[in-house]
Residue frames as a rotation matrix with the C-alpha (Angstrom) as fourth column:
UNK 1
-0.399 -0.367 0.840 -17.16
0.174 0.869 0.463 13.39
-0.900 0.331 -0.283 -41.31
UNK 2
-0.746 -0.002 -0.666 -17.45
-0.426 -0.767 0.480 13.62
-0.511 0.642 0.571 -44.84
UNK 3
-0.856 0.512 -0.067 -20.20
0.418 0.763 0.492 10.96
0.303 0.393 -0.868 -45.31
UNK 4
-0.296 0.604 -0.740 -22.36
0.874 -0.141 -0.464 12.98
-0.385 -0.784 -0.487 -42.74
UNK 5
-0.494 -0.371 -0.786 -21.97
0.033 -0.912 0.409 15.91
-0.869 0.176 0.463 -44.65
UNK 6
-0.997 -0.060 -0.040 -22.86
-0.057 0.300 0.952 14.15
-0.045 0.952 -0.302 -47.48
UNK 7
-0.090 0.978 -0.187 -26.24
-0.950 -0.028 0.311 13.51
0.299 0.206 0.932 -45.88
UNK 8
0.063 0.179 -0.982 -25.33
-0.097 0.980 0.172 9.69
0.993 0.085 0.079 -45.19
UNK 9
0.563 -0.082 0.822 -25.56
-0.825 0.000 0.565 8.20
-0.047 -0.997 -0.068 -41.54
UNK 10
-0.370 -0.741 -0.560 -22.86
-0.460 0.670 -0.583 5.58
0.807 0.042 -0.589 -40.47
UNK 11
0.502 0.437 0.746 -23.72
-0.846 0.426 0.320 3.08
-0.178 -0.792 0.584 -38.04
UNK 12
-0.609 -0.601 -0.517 -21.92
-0.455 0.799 -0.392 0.02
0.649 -0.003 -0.761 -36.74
UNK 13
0.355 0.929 0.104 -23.78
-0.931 0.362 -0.052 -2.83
-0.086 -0.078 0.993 -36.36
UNK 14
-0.529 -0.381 0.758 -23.20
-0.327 0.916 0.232 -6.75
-0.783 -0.126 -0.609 -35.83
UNK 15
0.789 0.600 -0.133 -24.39
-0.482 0.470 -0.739 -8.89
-0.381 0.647 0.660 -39.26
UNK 16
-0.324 -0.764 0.558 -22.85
0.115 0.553 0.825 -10.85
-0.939 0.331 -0.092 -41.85
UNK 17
0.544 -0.060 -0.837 -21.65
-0.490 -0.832 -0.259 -8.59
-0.681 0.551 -0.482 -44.45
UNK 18
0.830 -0.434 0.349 -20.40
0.557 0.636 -0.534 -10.36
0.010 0.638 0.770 -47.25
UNK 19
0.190 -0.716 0.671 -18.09
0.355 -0.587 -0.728 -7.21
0.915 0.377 0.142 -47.98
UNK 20
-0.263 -0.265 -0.928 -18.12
0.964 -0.046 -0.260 -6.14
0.027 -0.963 0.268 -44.22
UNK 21
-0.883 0.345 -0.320 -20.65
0.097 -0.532 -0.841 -3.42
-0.460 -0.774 0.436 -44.53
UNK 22
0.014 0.953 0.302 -24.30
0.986 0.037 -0.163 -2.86
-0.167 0.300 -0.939 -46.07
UNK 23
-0.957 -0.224 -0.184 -25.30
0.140 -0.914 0.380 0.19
-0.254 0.338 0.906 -48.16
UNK 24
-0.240 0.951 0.193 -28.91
0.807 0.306 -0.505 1.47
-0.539 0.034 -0.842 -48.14
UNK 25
-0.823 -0.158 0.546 -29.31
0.448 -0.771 0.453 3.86
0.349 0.617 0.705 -50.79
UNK 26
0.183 0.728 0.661 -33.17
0.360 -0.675 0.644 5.19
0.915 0.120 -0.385 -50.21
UNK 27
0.796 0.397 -0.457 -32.59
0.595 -0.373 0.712 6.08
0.112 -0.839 -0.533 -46.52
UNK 28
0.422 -0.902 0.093 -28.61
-0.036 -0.119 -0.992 6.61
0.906 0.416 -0.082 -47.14
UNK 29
0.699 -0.396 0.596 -27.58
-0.398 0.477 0.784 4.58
-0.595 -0.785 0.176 -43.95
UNK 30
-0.067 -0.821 -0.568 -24.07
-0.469 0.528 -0.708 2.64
0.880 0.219 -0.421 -44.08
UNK 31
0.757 -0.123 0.642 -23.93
-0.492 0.538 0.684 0.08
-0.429 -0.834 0.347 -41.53
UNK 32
-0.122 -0.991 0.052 -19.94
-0.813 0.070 -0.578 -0.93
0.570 -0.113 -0.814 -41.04
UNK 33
0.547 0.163 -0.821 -19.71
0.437 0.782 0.445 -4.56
0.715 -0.602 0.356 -39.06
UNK 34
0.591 -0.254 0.766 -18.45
-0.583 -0.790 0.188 -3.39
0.557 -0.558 -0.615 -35.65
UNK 35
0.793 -0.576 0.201 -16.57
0.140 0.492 0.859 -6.33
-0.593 -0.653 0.471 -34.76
UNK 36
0.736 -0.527 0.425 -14.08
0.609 0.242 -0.755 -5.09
0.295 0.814 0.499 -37.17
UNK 37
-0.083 -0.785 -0.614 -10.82
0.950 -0.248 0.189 -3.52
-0.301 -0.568 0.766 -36.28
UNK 38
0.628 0.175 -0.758 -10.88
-0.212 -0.899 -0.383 0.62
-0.749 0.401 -0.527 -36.99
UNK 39
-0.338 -0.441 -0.832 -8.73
-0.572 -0.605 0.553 -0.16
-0.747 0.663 -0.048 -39.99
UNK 40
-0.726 0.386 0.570 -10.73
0.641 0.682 0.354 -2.52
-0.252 0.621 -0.742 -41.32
UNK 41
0.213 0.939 -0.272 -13.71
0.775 -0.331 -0.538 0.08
-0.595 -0.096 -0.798 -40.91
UNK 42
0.244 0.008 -0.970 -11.48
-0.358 -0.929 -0.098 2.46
-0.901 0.371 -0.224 -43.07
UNK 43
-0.914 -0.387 -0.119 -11.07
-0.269 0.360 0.893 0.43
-0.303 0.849 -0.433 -45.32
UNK 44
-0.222 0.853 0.473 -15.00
0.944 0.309 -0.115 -0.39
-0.244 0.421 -0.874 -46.09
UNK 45
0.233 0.738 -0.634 -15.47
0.465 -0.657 -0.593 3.17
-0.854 -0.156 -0.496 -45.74
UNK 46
-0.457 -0.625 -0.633 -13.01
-0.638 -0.266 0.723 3.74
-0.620 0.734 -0.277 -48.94
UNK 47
-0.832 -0.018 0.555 -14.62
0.143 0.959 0.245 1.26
-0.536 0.283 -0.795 -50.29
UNK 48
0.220 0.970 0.105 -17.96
0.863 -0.143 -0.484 2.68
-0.455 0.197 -0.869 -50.27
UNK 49
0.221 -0.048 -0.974 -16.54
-0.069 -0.997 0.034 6.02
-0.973 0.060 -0.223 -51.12
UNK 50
-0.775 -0.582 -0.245 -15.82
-0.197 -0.145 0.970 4.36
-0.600 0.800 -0.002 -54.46
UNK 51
-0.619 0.659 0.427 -19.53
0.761 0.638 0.118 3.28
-0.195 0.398 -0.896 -55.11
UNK 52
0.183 0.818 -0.546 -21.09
0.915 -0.344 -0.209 6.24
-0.359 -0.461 -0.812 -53.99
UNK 53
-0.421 -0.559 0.714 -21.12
0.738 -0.669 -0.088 9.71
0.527 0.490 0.695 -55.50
UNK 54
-0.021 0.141 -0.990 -21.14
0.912 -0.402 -0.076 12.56
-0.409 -0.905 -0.120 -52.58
UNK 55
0.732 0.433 0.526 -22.14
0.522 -0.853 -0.024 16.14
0.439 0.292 -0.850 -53.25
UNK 56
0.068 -0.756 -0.651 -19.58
0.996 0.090 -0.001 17.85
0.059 -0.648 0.759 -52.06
UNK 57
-0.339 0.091 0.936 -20.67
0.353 -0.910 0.216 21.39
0.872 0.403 0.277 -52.49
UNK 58
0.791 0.515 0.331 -22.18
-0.200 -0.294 0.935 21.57
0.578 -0.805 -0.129 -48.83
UNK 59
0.411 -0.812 -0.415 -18.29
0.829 0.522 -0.201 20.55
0.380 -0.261 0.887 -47.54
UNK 60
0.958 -0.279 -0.065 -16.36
-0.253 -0.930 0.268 23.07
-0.135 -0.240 -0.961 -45.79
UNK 61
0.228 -0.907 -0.354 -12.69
-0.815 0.021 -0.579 23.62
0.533 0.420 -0.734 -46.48
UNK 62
-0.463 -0.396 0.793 -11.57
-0.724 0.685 -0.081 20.61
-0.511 -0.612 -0.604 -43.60
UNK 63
0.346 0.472 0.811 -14.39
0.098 0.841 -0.532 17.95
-0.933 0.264 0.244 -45.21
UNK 64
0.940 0.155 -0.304 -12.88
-0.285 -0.134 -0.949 18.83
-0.188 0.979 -0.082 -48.84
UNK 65
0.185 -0.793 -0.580 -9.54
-0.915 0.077 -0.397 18.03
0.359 0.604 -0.711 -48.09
UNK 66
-0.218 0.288 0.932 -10.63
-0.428 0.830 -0.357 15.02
-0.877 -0.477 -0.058 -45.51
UNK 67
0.702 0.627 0.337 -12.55
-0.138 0.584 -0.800 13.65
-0.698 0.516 0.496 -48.91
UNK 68
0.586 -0.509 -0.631 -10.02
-0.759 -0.071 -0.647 14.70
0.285 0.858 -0.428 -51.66
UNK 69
-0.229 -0.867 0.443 -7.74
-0.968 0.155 -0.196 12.45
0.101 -0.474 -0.875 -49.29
UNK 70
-0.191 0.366 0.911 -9.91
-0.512 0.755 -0.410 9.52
-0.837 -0.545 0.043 -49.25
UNK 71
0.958 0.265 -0.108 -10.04
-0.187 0.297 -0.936 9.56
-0.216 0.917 0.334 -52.83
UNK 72
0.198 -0.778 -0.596 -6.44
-0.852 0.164 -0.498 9.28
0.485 0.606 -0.630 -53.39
UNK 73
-0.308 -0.121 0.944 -6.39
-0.812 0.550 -0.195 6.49
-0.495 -0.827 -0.267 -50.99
UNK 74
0.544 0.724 0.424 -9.01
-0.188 0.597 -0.780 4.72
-0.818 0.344 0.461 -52.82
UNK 75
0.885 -0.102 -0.454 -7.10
-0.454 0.025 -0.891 5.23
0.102 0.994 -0.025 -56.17
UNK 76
-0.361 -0.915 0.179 -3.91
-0.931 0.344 -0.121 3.86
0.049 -0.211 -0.976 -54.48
UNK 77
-0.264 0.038 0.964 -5.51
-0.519 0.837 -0.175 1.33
-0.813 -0.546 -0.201 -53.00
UNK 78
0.713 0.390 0.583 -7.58
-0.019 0.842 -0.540 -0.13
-0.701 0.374 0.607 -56.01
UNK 79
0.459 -0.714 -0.529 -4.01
-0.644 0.143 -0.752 0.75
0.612 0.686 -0.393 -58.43
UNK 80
-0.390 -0.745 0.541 -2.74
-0.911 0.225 -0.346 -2.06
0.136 -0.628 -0.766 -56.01
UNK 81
-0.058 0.725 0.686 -4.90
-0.623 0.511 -0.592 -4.31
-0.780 -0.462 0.422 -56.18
UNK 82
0.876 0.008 -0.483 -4.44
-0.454 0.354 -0.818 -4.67
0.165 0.935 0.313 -60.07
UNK 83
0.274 -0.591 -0.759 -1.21
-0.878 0.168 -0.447 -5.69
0.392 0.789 -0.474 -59.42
């Protein structure tokens, strides 16, 4: 996964997420609400993938196009959103 790669740990976890997940920068944990459906959970994780900037130099060829893909997502998704 390309967060893991990144260095970040994911973890699903029961709370009440305003946005439906929590971001700890100093430890770089995500915690995802796990009663969410698995496309909700890609959809926070796009989310976060716009907040965060990921090193991607420690990717191998599969996590570089796995990420490059989540970024056009993201850019679809938030060029939808404007309208």
């Amino acid at each position: 996964m390309v967060f893991k790669a990144a260095g970040y740990r994911v973890r699903y976890g029961k709370g009440n997420f305003q946005a439906g997940y929590a971001r700890l920068d100093e430890k770089k944990n995500i915690v995802i609400n796990r009663l969410f459906s698995v496309e909700a959970r890609f959809n926070c994780l796009i989310d976060i993938l716009n907040l965060v900037t990921l090193d991607n130099s420690e990717f191998d060829e599969g996590e570089l196009k796995f990420h490059e893909s989540m970024l056009k997502t993201a850019a679809k998704k938030k060029a939808a959103a404007k309208t």
